[in-house]
Backbone bond lengths (Angstrom), bond angles and torsions (degrees), N, CA, C in turn:
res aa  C-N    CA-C-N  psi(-1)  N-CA   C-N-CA  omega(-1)  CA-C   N-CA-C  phi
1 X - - - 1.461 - - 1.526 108.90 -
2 X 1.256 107.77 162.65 1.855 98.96 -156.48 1.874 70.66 -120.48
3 X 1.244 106.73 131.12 1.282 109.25 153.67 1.552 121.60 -121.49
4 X 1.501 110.83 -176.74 1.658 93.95 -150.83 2.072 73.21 -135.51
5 X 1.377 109.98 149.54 1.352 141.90 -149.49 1.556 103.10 -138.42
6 X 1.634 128.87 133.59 1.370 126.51 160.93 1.358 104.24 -105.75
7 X 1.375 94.31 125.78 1.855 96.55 179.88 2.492 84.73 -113.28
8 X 1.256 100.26 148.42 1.360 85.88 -172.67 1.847 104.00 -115.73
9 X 1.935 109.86 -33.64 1.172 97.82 -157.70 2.054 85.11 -127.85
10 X 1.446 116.93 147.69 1.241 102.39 175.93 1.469 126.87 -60.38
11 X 1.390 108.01 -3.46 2.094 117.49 -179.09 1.298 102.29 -88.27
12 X 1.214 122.11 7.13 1.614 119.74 -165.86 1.327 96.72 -102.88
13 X 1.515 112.91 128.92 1.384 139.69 -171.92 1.948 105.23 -110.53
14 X 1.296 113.69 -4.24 1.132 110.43 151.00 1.417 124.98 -134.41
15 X 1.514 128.07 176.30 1.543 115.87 171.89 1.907 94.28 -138.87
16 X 1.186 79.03 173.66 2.021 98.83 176.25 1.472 105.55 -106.90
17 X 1.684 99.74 126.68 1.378 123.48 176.94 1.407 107.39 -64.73
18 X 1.261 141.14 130.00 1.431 123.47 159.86 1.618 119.07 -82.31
19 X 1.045 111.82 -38.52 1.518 110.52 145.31 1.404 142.03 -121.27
20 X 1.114 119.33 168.86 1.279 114.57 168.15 1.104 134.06 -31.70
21 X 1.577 125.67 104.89 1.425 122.55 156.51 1.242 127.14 -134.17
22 X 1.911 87.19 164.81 1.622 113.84 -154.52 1.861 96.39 -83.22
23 X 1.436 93.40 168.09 1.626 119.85 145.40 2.255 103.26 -35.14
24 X 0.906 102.14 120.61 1.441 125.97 175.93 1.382 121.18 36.21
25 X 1.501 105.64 46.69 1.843 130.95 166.57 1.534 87.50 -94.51
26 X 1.498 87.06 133.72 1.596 112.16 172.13 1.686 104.62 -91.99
27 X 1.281 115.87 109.60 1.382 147.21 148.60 1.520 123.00 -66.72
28 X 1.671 95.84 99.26 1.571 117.08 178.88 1.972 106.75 -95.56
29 X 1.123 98.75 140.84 1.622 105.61 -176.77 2.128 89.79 -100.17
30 X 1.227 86.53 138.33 1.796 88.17 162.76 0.942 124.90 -85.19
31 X 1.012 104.58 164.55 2.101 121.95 -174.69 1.159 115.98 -43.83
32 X 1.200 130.97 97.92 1.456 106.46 59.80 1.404 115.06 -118.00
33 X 1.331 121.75 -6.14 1.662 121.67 156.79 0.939 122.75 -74.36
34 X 1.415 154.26 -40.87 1.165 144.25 -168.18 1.501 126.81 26.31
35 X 1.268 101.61 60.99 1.716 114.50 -177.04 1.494 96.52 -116.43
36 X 1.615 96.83 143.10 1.712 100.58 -175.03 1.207 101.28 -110.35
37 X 1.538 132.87 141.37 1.418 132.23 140.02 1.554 143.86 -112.88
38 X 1.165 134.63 147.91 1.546 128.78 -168.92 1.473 104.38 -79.87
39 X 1.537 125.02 104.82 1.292 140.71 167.95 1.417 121.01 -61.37
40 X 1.809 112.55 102.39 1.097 120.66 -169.87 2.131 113.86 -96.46
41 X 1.271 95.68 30.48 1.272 73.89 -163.90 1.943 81.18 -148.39
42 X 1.231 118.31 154.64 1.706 118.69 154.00 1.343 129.97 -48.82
43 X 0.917 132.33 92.21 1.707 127.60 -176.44 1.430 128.32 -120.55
44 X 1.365 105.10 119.22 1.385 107.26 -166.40 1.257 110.90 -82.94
45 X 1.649 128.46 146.30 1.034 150.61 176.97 1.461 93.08 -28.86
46 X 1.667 107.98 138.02 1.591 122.07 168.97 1.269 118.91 49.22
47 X 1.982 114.58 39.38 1.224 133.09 169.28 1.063 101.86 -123.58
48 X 1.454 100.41 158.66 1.948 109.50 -175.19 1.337 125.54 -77.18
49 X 0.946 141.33 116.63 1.591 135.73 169.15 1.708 113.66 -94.72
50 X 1.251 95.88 143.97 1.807 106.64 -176.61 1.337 86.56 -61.86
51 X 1.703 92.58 147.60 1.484 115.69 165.19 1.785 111.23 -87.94
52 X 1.484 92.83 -43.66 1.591 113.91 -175.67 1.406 118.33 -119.34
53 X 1.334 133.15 -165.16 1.224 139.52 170.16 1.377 95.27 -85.41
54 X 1.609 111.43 136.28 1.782 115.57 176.44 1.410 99.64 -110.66
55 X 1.096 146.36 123.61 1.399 143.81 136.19 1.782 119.11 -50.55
56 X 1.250 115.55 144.02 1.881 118.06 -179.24 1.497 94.59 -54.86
57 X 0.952 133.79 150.40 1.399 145.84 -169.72 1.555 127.91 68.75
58 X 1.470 109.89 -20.51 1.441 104.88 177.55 1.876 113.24 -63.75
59 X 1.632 99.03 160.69 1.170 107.32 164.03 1.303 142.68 -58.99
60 X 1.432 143.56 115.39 1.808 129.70 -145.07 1.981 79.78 -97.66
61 X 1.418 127.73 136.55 1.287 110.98 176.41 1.855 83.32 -129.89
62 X 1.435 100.52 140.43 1.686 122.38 -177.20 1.981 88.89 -130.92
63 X 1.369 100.51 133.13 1.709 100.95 145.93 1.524 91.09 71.64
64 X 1.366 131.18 20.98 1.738 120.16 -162.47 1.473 113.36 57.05
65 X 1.304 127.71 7.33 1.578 106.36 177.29 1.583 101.45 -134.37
66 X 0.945 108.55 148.39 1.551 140.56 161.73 1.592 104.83 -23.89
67 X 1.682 122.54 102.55 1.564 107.20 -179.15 1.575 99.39 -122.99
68 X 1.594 129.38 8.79 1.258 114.96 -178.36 1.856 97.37 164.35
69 X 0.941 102.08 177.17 1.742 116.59 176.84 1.792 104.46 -129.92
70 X 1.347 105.35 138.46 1.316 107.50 -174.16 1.921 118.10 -85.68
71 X 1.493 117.10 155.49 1.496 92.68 -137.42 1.667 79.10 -112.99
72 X 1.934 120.98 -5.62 1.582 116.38 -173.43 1.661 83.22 -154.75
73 X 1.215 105.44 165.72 1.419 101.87 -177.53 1.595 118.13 -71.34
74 X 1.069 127.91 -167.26 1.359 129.68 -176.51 1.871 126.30 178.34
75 X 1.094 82.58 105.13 1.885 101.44 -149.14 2.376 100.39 -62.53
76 X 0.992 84.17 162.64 1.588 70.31 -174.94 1.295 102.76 -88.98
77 X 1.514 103.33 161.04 1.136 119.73 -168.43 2.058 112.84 84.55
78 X 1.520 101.48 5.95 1.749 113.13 175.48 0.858 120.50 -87.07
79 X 1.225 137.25 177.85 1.311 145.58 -171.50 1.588 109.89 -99.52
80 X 0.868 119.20 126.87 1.617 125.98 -147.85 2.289 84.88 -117.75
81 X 1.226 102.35 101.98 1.463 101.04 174.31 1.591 130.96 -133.98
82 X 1.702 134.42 -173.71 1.201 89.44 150.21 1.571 129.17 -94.82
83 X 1.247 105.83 32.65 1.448 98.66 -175.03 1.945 97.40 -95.84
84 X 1.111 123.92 0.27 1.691 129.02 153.92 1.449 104.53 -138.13
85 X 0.880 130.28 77.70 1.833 147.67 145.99 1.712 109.22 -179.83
86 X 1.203 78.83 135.91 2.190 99.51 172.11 1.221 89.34 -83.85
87 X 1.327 119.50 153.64 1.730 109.36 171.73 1.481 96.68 -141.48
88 X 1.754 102.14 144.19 1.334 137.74 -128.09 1.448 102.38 -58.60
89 X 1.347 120.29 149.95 1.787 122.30 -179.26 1.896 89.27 -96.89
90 X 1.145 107.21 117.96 1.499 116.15 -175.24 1.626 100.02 -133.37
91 X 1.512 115.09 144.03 1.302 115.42 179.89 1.673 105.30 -119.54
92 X 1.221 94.69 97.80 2.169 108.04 -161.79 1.560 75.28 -58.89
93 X 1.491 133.83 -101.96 0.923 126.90 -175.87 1.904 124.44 35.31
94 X 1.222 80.72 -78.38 1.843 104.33 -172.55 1.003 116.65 -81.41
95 X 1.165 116.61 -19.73 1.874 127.09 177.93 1.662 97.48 -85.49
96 X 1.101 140.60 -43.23 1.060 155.80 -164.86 1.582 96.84 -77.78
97 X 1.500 132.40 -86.52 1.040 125.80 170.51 1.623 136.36 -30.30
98 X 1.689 98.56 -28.22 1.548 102.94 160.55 1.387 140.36 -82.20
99 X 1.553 93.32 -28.45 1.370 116.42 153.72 1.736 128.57 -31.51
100 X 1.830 89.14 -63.23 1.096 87.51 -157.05 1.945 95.73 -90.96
101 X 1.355 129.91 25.49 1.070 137.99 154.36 1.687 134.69 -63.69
């Protein structure tokens, strides 16, 4: 089954499934990437799948920004969750106030 994936910013090392996919459904990202990958892992609808190979410590990037560090590796085409990523200590607050500076 071909399922279809939102990848949003090119730094983003993961994307969102729109539906459910199995063990070896080919996962297409929409336009404007349109890169396919073979989904090695169960993934439920509107969960993240690796874009790339993650090593334990790398950065998980969603949307172009920083959403967590990965806590075991996670091969692409995996299931990107929190049961393998810490997700990121961010102070909205302060990002926001600088923002709007």
């Amino acid at each position: 089954m071909d399922i279809q994936a939102i990848k949003i910013d090119s730094k983003d090392t993961v994307a969102t499934c729109m539906q459910d996919a199995r063990i070896g459904d080919l996962v297409t990202l929409t336009s404007p990437f349109r890169e396919t990958l073979l989904c090695i892992s169960t993934i439920p609808a509107w969960h993240k799948i690796a874009l790339v190979d993650i090593k334990a410590g790398d950065a998980i990037y969603k949307y172009g920004e920083c959403i967590g560090t990965a806590t075991e590796p996670i091969g692409k085409g995996g299931w990107v969750s929190h049961l393998n990523v810490v997700g990121a200590d961010r102070q909205y607050d302060e990002e926001l106030w600088q923002e709007a500076l």
